[in-house]
C-alpha positions in Angstrom: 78.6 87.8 107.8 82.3 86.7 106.8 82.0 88.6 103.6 81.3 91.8 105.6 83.9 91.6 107.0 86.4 91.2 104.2 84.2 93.8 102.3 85.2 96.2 105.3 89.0 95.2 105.7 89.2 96.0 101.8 88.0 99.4 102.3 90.7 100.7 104.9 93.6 99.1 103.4 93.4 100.5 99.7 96.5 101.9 98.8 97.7 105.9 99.0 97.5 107.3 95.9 98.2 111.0 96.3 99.7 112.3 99.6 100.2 115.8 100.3 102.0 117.5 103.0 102.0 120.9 104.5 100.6 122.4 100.8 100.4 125.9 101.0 99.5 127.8 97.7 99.8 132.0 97.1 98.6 133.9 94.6 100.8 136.4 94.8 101.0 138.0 98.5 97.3 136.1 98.6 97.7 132.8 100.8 94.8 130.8 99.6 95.7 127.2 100.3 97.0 126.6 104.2 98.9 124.0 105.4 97.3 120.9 103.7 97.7 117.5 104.6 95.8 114.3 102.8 95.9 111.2 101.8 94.0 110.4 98.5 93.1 106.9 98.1 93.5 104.8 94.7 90.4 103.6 93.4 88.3 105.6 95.7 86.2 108.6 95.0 87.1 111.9 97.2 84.9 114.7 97.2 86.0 118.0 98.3 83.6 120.4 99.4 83.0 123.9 100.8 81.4 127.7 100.2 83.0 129.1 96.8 86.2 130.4 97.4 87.4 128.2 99.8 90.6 127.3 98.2 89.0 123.4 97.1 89.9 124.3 92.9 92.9 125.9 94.0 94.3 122.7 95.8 92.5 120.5 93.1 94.4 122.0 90.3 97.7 121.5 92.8 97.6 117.8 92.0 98.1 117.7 88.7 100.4 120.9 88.4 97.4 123.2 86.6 98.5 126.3 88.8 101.9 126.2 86.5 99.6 128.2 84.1 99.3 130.8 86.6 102.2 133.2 86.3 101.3 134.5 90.0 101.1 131.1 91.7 103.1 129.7 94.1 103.3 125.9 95.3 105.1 125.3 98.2 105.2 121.6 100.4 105.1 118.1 99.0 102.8 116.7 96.7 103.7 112.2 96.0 101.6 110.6 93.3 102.9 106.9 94.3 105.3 108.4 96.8 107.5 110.7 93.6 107.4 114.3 94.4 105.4 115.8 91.9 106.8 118.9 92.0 110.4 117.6 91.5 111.9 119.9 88.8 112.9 116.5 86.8 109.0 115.9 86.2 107.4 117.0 83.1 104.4 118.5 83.6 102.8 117.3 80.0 103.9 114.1 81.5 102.2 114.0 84.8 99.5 116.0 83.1 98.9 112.4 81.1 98.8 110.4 84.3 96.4 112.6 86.1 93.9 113.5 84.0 91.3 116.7 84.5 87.7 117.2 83.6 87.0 120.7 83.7 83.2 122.6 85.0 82.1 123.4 81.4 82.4 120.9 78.9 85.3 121.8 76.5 85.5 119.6 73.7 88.0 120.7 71.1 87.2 122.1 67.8 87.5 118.6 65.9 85.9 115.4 65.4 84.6 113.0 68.3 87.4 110.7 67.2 89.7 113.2 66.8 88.7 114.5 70.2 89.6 111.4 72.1 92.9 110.1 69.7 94.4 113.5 70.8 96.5 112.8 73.7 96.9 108.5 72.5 98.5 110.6 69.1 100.5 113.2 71.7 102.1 110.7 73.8 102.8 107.9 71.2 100.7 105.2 72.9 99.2 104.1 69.3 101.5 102.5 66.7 99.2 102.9 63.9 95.4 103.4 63.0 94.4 100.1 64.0 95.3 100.5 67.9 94.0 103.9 67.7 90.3 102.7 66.9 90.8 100.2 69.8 92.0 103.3 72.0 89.0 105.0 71.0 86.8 102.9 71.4 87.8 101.4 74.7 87.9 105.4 76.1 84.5 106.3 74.5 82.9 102.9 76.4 84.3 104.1 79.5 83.2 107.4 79.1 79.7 105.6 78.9 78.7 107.2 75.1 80.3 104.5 72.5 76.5 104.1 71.5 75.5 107.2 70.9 78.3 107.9 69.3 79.7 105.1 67.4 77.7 106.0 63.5 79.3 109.5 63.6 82.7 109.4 64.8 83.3 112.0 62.3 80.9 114.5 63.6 82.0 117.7 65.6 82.5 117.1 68.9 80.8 120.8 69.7 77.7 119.3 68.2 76.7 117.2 71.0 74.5 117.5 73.9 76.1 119.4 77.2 75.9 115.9 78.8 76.9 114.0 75.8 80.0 116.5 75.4 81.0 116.2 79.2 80.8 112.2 79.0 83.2 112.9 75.8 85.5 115.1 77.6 85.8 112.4 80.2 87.1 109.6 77.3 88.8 112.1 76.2 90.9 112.2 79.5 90.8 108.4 79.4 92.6 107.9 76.7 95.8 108.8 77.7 95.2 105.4 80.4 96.0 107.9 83.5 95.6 106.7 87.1 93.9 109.6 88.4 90.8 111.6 87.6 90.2 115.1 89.0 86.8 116.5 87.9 85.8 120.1 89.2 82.9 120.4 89.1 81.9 118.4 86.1 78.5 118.4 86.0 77.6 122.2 88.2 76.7 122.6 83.8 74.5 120.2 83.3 71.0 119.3 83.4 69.4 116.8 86.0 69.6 114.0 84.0 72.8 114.7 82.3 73.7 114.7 86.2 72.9 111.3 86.8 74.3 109.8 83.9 77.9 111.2 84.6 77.5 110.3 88.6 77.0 106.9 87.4 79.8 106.8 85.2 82.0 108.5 87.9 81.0 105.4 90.4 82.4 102.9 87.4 85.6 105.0 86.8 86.7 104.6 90.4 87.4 100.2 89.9 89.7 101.6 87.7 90.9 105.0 88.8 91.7 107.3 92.2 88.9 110.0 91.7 89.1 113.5 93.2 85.6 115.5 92.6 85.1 119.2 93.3 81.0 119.9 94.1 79.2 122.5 95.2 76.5 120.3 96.1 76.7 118.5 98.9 74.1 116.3 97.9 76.5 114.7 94.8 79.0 114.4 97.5 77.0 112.3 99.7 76.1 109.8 96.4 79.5 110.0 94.6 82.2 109.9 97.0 83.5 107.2 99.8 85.8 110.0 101.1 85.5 113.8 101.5 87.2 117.0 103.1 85.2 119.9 103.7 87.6 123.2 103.0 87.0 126.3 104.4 89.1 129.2 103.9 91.6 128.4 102.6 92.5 125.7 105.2 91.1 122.0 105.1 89.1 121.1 108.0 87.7 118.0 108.1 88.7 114.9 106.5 87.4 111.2 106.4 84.9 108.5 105.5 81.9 110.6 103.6 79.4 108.6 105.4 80.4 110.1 109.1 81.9 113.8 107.7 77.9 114.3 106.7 76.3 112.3 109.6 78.9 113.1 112.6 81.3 115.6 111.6 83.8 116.5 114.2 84.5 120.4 113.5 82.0 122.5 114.5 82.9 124.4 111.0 81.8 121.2 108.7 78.7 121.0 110.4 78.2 124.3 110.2 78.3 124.3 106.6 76.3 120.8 106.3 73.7 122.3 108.1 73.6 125.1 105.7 74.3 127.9 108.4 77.7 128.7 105.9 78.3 128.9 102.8 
């Protein structure tokens, strides 16, 4: 009974991770984020959920400054990754970009070898001195990323030449390897096949001893397994934020259980 306890105090003190206040995002005149306010959790897995076009990308791609691409987007608020403003004009976005790591919808290995694939950013960001720490780098990434075995013969095979879910578990070492501290994955496996499913939900519950995780899904249902945390977005605005287990089971915004119920979307 005492270790339920501690089990339970554990889980509401875990250290702030990402905090963002009053994030608003335009697209030009478009306002498609709304005053957003969270608090993202370190080693934790946060789910954000919601009909398509409800702004849950858009705010995803906030945190690790993806909407710099986009000539028409604006940022506007505060966004702290370990209480530093992210957005602070002395930050390097190639930087940050190492620290918080992305997985993208559709797997996108690069054009090279599976080694290759994953010594990319380690090369980038000088964090091998020579060949030897490399291999370790890989190797350590490619574990994590749960496909050192099926892998480990052909290191010099195409990346492109593996399966959907072999080439998404890739792209996650891949984003490993640069040792960030978070993990934003949008919709990482909306691609893949049921199994392929499974296998990267299982690696994503392994990543989070080690990493804050934020996860886009349109499925609800990968929500529910995957995530301790979730905020249901809807329209640009998020509505509903807490402990996964009670935003599916007793949401308190008629919206969120709108939407759980399956009467939006």
């Amino acid at each position: 009974m005492n270790d339920m306890r501690i089990v339970e105090r554990e889980v509401e003190t875990k250290a702030v991770k990402i905090s963002a206040r009053n994030c608003q995002v335009y697209y030009g005149e478009t306002h498609a984020i709304k005053d957003v306010n969270i608090d993202i959790e370190d080693k934790t897995v946060t789910a954000f959920i919601g009909p398509s076009g409800c702004g849950k990308s858009t705010f995803l791609r906030c945190l690790n400054r993806m909407n710099d691409t986009i000539d028409v987007a604006r940022v506007e608020g505060e966004i702290l990754l370990d209480g530093e403003d992210i957005y602070d004009p002395k930050v390097d976005p190639v930087q940050l970009r190492a620290k918080v790591g992305m997985v993208f919808q559709k797997p996108n290995p690069f054009p090279k070898t599976i080694y290759d694939n994953v010594a990319y950013g380690p090369r980038i960001h000088g964090l091998a001195g020579n060949k030897a720490d490399l291999d370790v780098i890989v190797e350590k990434s490619l574990r994590r990323g749960a496909i050192w075995d099926e892998v480990k013969d052909r290191l010099d095979a195409p990346g492109t030449g593996l399966s959907g879910g072999q080439q998404q578990r890739l792209c996650i070492a891949r984003a490993v390897a640069t040792e960030p501290e978070v993990l934003l994955m949008d919709e990482p496996c909306s691609a893949l096949d049921p199994i392929a499913t499974a296998q990267v939900e299982e690696l994503i519950d392994e990543l989070r001893e080690q990493y804050s995780v934020v996860i886009v899904t349109h499925s609800m249902q990968q929500a529910a397994r995957v995530s301790q945390k979730t905020a249901f977005f809807h329209l640009g605005n998020l509505v509903e934020f807490g402990e996964t287990g009670q935003i599916f089971t007793n949401p308190q915004d008629p919206r969120t259980e709108s939407y759980i119920t399956g009467r939006i979307g």
